[in-house]
BADRENNU-535573 format. One line per 5 residues: for each residue y negated, z negated, x negated of N, C-alpha, C. Coordinates in Angstrom, 2 decimals. Last residue first. Layout:
// residues N
Y/Z/X/Y/Z/X/Y/Z/X | ...
// end
This chain:
// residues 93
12.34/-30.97/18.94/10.71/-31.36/19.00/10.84/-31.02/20.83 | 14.99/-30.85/18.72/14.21/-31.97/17.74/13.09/-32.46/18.67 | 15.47/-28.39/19.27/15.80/-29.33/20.15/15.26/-30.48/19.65 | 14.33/-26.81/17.37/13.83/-26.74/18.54/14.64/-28.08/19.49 | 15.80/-27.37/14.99/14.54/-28.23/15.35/13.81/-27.97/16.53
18.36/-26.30/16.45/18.26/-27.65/15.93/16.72/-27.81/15.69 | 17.65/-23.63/16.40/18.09/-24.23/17.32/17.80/-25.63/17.54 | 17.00/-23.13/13.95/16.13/-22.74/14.90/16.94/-23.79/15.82 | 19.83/-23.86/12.60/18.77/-24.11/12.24/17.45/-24.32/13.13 | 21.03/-21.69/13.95/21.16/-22.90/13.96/20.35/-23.56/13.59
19.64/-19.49/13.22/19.75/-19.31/14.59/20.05/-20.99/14.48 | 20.13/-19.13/10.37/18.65/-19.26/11.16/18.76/-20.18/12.15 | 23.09/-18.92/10.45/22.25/-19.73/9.82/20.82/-20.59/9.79 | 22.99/-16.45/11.45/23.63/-17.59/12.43/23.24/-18.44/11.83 | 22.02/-14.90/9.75/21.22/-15.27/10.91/21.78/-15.60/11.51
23.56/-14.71/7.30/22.45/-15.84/7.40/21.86/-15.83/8.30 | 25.62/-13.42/8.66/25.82/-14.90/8.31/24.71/-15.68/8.04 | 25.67/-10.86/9.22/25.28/-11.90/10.28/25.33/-13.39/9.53 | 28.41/-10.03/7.65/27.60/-9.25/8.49/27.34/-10.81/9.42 | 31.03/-10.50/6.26/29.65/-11.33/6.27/28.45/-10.89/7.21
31.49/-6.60/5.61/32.23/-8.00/5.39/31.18/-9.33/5.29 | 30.11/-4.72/8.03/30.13/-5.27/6.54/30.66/-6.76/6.35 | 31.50/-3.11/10.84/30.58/-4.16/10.39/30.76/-4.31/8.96 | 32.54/-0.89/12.55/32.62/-1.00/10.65/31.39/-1.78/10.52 | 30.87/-0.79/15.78/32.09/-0.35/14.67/31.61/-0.45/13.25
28.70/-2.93/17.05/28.80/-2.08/16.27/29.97/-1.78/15.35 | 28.63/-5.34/18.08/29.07/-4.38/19.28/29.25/-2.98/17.99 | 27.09/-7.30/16.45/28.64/-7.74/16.31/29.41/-6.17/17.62 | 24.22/-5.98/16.49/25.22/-6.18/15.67/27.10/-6.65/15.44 | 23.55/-7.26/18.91/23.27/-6.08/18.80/24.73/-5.63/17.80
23.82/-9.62/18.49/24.30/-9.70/19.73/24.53/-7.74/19.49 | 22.38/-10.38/16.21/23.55/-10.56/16.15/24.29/-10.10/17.15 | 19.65/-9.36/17.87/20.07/-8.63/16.32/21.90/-9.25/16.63 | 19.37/-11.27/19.58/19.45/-10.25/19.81/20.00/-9.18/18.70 | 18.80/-13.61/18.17/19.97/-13.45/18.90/20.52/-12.42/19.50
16.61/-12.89/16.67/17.73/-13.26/15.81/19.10/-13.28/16.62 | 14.82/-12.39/18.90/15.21/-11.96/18.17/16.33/-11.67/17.37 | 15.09/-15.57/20.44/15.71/-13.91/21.17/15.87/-13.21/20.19 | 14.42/-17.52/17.71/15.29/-16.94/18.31/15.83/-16.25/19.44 | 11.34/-15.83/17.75/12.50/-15.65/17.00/13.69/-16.20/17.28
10.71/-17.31/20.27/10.45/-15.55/20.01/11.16/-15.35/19.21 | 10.81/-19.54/20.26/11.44/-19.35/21.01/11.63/-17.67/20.30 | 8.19/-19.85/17.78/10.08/-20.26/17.69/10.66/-19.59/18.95 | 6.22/-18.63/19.24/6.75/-18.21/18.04/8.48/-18.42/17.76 | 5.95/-20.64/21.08/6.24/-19.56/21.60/7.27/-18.97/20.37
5.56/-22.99/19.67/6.55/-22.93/20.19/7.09/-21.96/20.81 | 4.20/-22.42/16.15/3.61/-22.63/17.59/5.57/-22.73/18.20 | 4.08/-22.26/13.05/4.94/-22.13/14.18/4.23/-23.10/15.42 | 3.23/-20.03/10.17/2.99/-21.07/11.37/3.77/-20.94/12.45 | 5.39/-19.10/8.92/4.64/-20.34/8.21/4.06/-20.93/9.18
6.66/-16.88/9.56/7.32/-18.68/10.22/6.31/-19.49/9.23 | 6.31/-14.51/9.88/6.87/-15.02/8.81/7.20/-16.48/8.40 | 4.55/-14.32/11.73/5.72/-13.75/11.72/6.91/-13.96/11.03 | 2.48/-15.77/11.28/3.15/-16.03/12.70/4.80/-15.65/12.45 | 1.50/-13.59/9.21/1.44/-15.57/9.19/2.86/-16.04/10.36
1.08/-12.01/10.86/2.06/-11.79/9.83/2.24/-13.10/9.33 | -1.08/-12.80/12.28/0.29/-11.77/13.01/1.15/-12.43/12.38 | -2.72/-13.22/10.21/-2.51/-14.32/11.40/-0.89/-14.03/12.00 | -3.63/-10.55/9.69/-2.76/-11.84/8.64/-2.71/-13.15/9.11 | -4.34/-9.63/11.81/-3.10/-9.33/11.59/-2.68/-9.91/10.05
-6.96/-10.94/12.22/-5.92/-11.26/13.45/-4.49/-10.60/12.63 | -8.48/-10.41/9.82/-7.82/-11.78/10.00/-6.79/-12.09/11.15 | -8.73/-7.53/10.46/-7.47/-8.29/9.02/-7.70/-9.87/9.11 | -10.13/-7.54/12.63/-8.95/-6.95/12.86/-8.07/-7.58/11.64 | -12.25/-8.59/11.28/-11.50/-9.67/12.93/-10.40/-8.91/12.51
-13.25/-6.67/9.34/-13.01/-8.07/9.12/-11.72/-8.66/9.92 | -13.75/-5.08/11.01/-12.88/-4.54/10.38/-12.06/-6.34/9.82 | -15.74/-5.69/12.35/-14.31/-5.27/13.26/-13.35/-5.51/12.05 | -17.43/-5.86/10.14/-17.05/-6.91/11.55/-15.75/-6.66/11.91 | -17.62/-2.66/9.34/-17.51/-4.22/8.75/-16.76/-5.08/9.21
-18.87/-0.95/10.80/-17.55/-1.61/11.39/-17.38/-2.52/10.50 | -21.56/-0.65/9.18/-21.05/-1.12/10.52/-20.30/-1.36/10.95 | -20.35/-0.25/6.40/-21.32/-1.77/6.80/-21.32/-2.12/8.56 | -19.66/2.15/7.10/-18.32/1.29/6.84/-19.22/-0.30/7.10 | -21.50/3.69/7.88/-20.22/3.59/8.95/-19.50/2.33/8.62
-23.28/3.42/5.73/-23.77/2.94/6.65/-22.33/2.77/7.88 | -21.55/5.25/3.95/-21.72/3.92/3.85/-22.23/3.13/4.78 | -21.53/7.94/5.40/-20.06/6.86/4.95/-20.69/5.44/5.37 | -24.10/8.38/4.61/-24.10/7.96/6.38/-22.41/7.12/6.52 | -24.11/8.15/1.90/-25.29/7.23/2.74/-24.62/6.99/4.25
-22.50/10.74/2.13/-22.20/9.65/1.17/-22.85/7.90/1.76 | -23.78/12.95/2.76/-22.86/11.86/3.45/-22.10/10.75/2.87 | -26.25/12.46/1.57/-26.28/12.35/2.63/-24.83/11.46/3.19 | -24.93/13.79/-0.94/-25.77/12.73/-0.94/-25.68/11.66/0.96 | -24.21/16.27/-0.04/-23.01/15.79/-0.35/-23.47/13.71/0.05
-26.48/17.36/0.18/-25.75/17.42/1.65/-24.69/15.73/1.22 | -27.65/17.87/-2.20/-28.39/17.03/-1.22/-27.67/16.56/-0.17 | -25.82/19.28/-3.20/-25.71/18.37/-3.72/-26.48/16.91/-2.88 | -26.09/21.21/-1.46/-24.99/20.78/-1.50/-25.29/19.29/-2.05 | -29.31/21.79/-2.59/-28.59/21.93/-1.15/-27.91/20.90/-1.05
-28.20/22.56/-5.41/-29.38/21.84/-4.92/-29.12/21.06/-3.49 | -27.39/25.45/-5.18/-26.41/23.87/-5.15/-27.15/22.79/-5.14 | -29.59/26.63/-4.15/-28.46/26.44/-3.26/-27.62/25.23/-3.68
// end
């Protein structure tokens, strides 16, 4: 009987492995499209969508933020910082 098990266990061990060599691929595309995402996200690459996209974001957060009772003393300062910034090389280019 544990014979069996041990045969069973074998098995799925083989059919794992064969699952994971098959999605492989996918698996691959899927972690290059979301360290692309996160690339994107994190402003190393900037396309023009990207910029516009962060600032709605950033304008949206402050816009969000200044409507909120008991703000924190500075509240927002480095994303008006951004926001200018953004602003200015978007008008640049």
């Amino acid at each position: 009987m544990q014979n069996l098990f041990n045969h069973m266990n074998t098995v799925k061990i083989i059919l794992n492995s064969l699952r994971i060599i098959k999605n492989f691929p996918k698996m691959l595309k899927h972690d290059i499209f979301w360290t692309y995402f996160q690339l994107r996200r994190s402003r190393l690459i900037k396309t023009k969508e990207s910029e516009l996209a962060v600032l709605l974001v950033d304008s949206h957060v402050l816009e969000k933020g200044l409507t909120m009772p008991n703000r924190r003393l500075g509240f927002g300062q480095q994303r008006v910082r951004n926001l200018v910034k953004s602003l200015v090389s978007t008008k640049k280019s």
